[in-house]
C-alpha positions as CSV (number, residue, x, y, z in Angstrom):
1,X,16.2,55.7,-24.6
2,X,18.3,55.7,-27.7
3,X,21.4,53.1,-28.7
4,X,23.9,55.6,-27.9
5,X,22.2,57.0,-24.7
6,X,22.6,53.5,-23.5
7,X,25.9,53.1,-25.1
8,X,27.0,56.2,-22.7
9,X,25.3,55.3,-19.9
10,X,26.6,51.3,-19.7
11,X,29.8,51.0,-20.6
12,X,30.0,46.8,-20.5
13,X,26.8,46.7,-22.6
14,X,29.0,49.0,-25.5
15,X,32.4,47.0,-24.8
16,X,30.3,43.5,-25.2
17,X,29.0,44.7,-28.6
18,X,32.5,46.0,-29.9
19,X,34.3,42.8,-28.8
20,X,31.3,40.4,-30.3
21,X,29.7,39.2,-26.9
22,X,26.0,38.6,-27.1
23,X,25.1,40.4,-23.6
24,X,27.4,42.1,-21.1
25,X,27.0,39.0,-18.5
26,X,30.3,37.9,-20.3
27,X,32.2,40.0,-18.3
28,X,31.0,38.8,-15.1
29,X,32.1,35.2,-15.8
30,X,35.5,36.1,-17.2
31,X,36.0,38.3,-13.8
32,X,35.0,35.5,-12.1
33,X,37.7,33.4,-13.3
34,X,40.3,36.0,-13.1
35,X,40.1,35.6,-9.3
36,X,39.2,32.1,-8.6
37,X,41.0,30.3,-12.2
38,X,37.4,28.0,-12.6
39,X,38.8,27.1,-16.2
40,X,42.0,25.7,-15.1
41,X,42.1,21.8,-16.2
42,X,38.3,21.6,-17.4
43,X,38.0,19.5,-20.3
44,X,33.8,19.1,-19.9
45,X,31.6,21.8,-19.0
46,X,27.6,22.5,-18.9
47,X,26.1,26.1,-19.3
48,X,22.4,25.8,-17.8
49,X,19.9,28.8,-18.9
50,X,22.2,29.2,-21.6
51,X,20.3,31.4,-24.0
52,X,21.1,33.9,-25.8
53,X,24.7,32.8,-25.2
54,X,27.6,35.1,-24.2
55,X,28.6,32.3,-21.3
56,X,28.9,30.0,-23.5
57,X,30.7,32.2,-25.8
58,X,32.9,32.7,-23.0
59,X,33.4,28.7,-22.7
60,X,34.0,28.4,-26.3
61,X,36.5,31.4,-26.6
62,X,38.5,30.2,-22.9
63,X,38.4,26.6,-24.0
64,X,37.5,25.1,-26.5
65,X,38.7,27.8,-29.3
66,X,42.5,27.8,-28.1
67,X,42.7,23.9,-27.7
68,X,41.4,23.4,-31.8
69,X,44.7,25.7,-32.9
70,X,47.2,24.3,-30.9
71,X,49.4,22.2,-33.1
72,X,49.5,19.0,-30.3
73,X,45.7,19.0,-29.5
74,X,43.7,16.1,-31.4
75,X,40.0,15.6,-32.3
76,X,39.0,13.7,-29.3
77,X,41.2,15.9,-26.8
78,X,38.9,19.1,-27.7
79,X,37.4,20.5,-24.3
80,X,33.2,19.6,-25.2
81,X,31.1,21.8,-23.8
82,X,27.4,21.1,-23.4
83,X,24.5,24.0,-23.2
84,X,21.3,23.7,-22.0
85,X,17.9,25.8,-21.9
86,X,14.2,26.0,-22.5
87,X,14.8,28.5,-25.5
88,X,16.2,28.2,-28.7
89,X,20.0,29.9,-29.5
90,X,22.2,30.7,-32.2
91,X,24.7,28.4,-33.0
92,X,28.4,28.7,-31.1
93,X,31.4,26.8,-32.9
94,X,32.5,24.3,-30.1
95,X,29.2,24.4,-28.3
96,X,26.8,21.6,-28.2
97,X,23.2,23.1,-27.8
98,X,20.2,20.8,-25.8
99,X,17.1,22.6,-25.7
100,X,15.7,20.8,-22.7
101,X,14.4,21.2,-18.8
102,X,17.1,21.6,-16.4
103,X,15.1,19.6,-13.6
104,X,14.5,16.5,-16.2
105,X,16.2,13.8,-15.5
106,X,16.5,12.8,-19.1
107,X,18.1,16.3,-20.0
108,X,21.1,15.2,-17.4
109,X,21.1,11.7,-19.2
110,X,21.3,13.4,-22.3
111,X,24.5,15.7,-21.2
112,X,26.6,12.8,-20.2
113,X,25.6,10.9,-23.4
114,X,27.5,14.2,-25.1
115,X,29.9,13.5,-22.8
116,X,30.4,9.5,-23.6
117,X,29.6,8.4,-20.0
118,X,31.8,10.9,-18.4
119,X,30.7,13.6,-15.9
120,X,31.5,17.8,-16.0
121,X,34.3,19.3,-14.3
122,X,32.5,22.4,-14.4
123,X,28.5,24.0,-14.5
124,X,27.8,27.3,-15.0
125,X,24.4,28.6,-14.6
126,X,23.6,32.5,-15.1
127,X,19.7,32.1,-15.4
128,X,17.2,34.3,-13.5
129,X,13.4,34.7,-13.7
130,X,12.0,38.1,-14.9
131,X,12.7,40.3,-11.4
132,X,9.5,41.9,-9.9
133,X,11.5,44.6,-8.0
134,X,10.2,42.8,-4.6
135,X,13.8,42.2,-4.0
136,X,11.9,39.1,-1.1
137,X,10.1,37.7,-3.9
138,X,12.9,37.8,-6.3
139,X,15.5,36.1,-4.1
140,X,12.9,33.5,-3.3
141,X,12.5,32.7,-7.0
142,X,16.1,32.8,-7.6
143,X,16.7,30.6,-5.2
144,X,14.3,28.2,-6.2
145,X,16.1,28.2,-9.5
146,X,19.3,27.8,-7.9
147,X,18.4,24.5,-6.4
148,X,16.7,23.4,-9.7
149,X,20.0,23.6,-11.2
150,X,21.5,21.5,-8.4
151,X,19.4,18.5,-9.5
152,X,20.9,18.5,-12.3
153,X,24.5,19.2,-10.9
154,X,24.0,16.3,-8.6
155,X,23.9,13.9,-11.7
156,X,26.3,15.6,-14.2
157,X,29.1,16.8,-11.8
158,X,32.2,14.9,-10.9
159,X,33.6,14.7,-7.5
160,X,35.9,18.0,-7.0
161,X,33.5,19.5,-9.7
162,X,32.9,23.1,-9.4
163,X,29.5,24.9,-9.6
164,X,28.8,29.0,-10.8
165,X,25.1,30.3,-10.0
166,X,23.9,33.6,-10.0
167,X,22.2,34.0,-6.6
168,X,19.9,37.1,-5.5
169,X,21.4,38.6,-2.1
170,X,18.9,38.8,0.8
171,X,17.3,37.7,4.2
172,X,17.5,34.1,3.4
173,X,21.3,34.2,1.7
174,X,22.2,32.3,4.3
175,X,19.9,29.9,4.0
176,X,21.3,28.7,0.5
177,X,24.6,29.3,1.4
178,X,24.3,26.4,4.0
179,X,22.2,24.1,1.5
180,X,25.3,24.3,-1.1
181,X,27.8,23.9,1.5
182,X,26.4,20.3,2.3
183,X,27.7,19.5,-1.0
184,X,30.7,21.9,-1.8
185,X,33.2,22.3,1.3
186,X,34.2,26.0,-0.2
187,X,31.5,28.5,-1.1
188,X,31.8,32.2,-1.6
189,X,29.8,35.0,-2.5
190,X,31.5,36.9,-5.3
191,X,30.3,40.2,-7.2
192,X,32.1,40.9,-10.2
193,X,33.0,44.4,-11.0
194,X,30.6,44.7,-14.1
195,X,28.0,43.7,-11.9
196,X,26.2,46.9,-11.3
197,X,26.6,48.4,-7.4
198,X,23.0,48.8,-7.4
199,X,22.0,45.1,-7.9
200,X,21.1,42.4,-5.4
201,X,22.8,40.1,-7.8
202,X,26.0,38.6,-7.2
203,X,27.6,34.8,-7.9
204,X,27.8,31.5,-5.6
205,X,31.5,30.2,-6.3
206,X,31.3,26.0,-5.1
207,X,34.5,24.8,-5.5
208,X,35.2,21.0,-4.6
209,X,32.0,19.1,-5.6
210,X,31.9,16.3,-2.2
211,X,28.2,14.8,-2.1
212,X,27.7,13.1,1.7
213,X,28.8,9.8,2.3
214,X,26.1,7.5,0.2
215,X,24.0,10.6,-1.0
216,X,21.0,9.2,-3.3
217,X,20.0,12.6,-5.8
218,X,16.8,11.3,-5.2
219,X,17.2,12.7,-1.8
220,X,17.9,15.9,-2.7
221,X,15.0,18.2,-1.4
222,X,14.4,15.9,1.5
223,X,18.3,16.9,2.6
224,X,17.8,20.1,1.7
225,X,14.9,20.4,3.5
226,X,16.6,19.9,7.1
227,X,19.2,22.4,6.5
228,X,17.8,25.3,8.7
229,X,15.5,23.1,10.9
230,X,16.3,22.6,14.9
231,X,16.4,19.1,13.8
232,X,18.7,18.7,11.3
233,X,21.0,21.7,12.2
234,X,23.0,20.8,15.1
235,X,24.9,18.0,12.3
236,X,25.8,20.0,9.3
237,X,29.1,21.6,8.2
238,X,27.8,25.2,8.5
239,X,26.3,25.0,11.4
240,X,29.4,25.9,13.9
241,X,28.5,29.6,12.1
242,X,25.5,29.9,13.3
243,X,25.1,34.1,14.8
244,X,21.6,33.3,15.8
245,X,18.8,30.7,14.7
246,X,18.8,28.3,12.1
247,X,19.4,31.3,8.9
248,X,22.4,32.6,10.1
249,X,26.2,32.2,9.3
250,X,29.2,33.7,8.4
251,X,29.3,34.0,4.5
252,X,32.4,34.7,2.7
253,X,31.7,37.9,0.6
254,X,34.4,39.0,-2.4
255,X,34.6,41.5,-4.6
256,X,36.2,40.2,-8.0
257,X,37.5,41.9,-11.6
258,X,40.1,45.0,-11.8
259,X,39.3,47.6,-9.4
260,X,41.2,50.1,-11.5
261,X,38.5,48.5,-14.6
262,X,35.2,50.2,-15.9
263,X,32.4,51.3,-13.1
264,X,29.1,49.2,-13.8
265,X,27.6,51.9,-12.4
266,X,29.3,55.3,-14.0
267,X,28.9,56.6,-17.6
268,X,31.4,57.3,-19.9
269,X,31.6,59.7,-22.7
270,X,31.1,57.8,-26.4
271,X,34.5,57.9,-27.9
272,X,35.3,59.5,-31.8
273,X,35.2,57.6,-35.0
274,X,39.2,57.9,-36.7
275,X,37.8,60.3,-38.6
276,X,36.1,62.8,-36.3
277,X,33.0,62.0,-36.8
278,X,30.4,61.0,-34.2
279,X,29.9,58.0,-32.7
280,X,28.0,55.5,-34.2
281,X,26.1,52.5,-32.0
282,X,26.4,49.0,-33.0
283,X,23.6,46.5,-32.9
284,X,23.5,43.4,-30.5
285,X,25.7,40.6,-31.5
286,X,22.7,38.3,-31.7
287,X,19.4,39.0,-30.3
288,X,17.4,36.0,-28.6
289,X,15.7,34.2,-31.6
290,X,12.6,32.9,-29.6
291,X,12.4,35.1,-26.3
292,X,10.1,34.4,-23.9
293,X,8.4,38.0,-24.3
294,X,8.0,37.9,-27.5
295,X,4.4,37.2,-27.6
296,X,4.3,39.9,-25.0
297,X,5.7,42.4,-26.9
298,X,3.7,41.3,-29.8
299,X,0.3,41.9,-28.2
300,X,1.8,45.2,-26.6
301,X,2.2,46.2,-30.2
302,X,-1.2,45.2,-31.6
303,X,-2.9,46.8,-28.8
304,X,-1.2,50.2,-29.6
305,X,-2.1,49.9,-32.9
306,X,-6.0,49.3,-32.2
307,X,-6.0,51.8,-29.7
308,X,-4.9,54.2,-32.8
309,X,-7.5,52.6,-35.6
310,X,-10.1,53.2,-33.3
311,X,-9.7,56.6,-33.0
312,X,-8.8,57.3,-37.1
313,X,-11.5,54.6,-38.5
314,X,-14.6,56.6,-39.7
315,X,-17.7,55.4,-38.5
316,X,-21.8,55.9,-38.7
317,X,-23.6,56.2,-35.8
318,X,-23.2,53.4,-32.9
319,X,-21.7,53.0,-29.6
320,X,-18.2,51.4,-28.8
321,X,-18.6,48.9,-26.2
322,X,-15.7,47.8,-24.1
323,X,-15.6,44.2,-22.5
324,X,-13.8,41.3,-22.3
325,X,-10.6,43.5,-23.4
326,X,-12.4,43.8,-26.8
327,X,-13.6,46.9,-28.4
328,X,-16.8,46.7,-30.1
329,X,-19.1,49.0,-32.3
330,X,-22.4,48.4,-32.0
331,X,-25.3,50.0,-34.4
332,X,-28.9,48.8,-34.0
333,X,-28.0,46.0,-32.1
334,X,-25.1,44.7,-34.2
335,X,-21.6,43.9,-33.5
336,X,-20.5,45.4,-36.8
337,X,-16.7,45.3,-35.9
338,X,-14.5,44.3,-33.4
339,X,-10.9,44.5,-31.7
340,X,-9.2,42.7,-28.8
341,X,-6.7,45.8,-27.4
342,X,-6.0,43.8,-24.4
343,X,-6.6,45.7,-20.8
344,X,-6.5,49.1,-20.7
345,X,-5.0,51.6,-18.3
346,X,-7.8,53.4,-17.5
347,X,-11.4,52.6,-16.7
348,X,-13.3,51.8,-19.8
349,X,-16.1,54.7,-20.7
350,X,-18.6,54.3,-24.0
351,X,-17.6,56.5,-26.6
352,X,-20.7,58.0,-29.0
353,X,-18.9,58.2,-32.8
């Protein structure tokens, strides 16, 4: 699929690029805070699974750009904003980057150090693991992650703190919604409007950061751990929701961002230059400099291109042997060249040259 096929086809991804956002998932925060106003007196705030960005380009642009050209803010006023993840990012003016674990103790250390002893009004996580398209498996994983990021909130947030995660909608929503509500007395569901219709995504809204009475973050998981059992349900906030068993609640649900805005999930014809010509598609803001994949995609790319050398290399006479995910050519008895092409899609046969 070409630039301007996608272009067509998702209309956030083409409006991110013209208005210098690094993915589309800008959008979704800045329709969060149209409805629920999670900027409003933050002066400290942590991104978590920051990379490649556009959140906390959002941060920088809602925050911290605005309070650096007013005429009454001073150098020590400036909103500092903190963000956090395994992978490498360009730089963002504003943004302090910290290339560290999210469940380390010493990353949260390190965060209010940046914050000279202080703690964050507001964290804001929009990480997800690679999805499988088992929507059970994904929400698991998600979840998983979720939680992850509240060991770190449970250091680095302030009382009344609010919390933004993306969440995977399924069976077990529930579940988590109860396990955040022992800490945040409002939660809510919200999809944004360029959130596509056809996604299990959507965003967990904690407003009101109020740890129990004495709570120890090194109790974490075993507190979390009774949410859902018959023994530790009959005490918590969320359980006078219970439908039926231990997983189920009322959840409040919301749609956020103009209604009357783009459709996620429609296309839209590519618009003319001034001068009538045809469109022409713009290149990402800034591409992930160390991406995960990116060995993947490397070893994708070698394999094609010994797939295509074995066929054009003239040989003598020998066999090619496949094993091990290497291609070899054998002639009386010899391995007189080899190739590692990785597994391939059909059942390996011996070739006579």
């Amino acid at each position: 699929m070409g630039k301007a096929s996608r272009d067509k086809r998702d209309i956030y991804y083409r409006k991110a690029k013209e208005e210098g956002w690094r993915a589309r998932s800008a959008f979704k925060l800045l329709q969060i805070d149209e409805e629920f106003n999670i900027f409003q007196g933050v002066k400290r705030v942590v991104d978590l699974c920051a990379a490649p960005g556009s959140w906390s380009q959002v941060l920088s642009r809602q925050l911290y750009l605005p309070a650096k050209s007013s005429a009454e803010s001073k150098e020590g006023d400036l909103p500092l904003i903190v963000a956090i993840d395994l992978q490498p990012m360009s730089p963002i003016e504003g943004v302090i980057q910290v290339q560290g674990d999210i469940t380390n103790a010493r990353t949260a250390q390190l965060v209010i150090r940046h914050f000279d002893g202080s703690k964050a009004d507001l964290v804001v996580c929009d990480g997800a693991p690679d999805v499988t398209g088992l929507h059970d498996m994904d929400e698991f994983v998600q979840s998983q992650l979720i939680l992850a990021g509240l060991t770190i909130v449970t250091h680095i947030l302030k009382e009344g703190g609010k919390f933004i995660a993306k969440i995977f909608r399924g069976k077990d929503t529930s579940l988590l919604f109860c396990q955040l509500k022992l800490f945040f007395p409002t939660v809510t569901f919200a999809k944004p409007k360029s959130s596509r219709n056809s996604s299990i995504e959507a965003f967990a809204v904690c407003e009101n950061y109020s740890p129990p009475e004495g709570f120890n973050p090194r109790d974490l998981h075993r507190l979390l751990q009774k949410v859902g059992s018959p023994s530790g349900g009959s005490h918590l906030d969320c359980s006078s929701g219970w439908l039926e068993g231990p997983n189920k609640v009322y959840i409040p649900f919301l749609a956020c961002g103009d209604l009357t805005g783009y459709d996620s999930d429609r296309s839209y014809p590519l618009p003319k230059e001034a001068d009538g010509s045809s469109y022409q598609s713009l290149d990402p803001v800034q591409p992930p400099i160390a991406p995960p994949y990116k060995r993947a995609l490397e070893l994708k790319k070698a394999s094609a291109q010994s797939i295509q050398d074995t066929h054009e290399k003239p040989l003598a006479c020998g066999v090619f042997f496949y094993k091990d995910d290497v291609v070899c050519l054998i002639r009386r008895e010899t391995v007189v060249w080899q190739q590692w092409v990785g597994p391939p899609n059909i059942s390996p046969k011996k070739k006579q040259s």
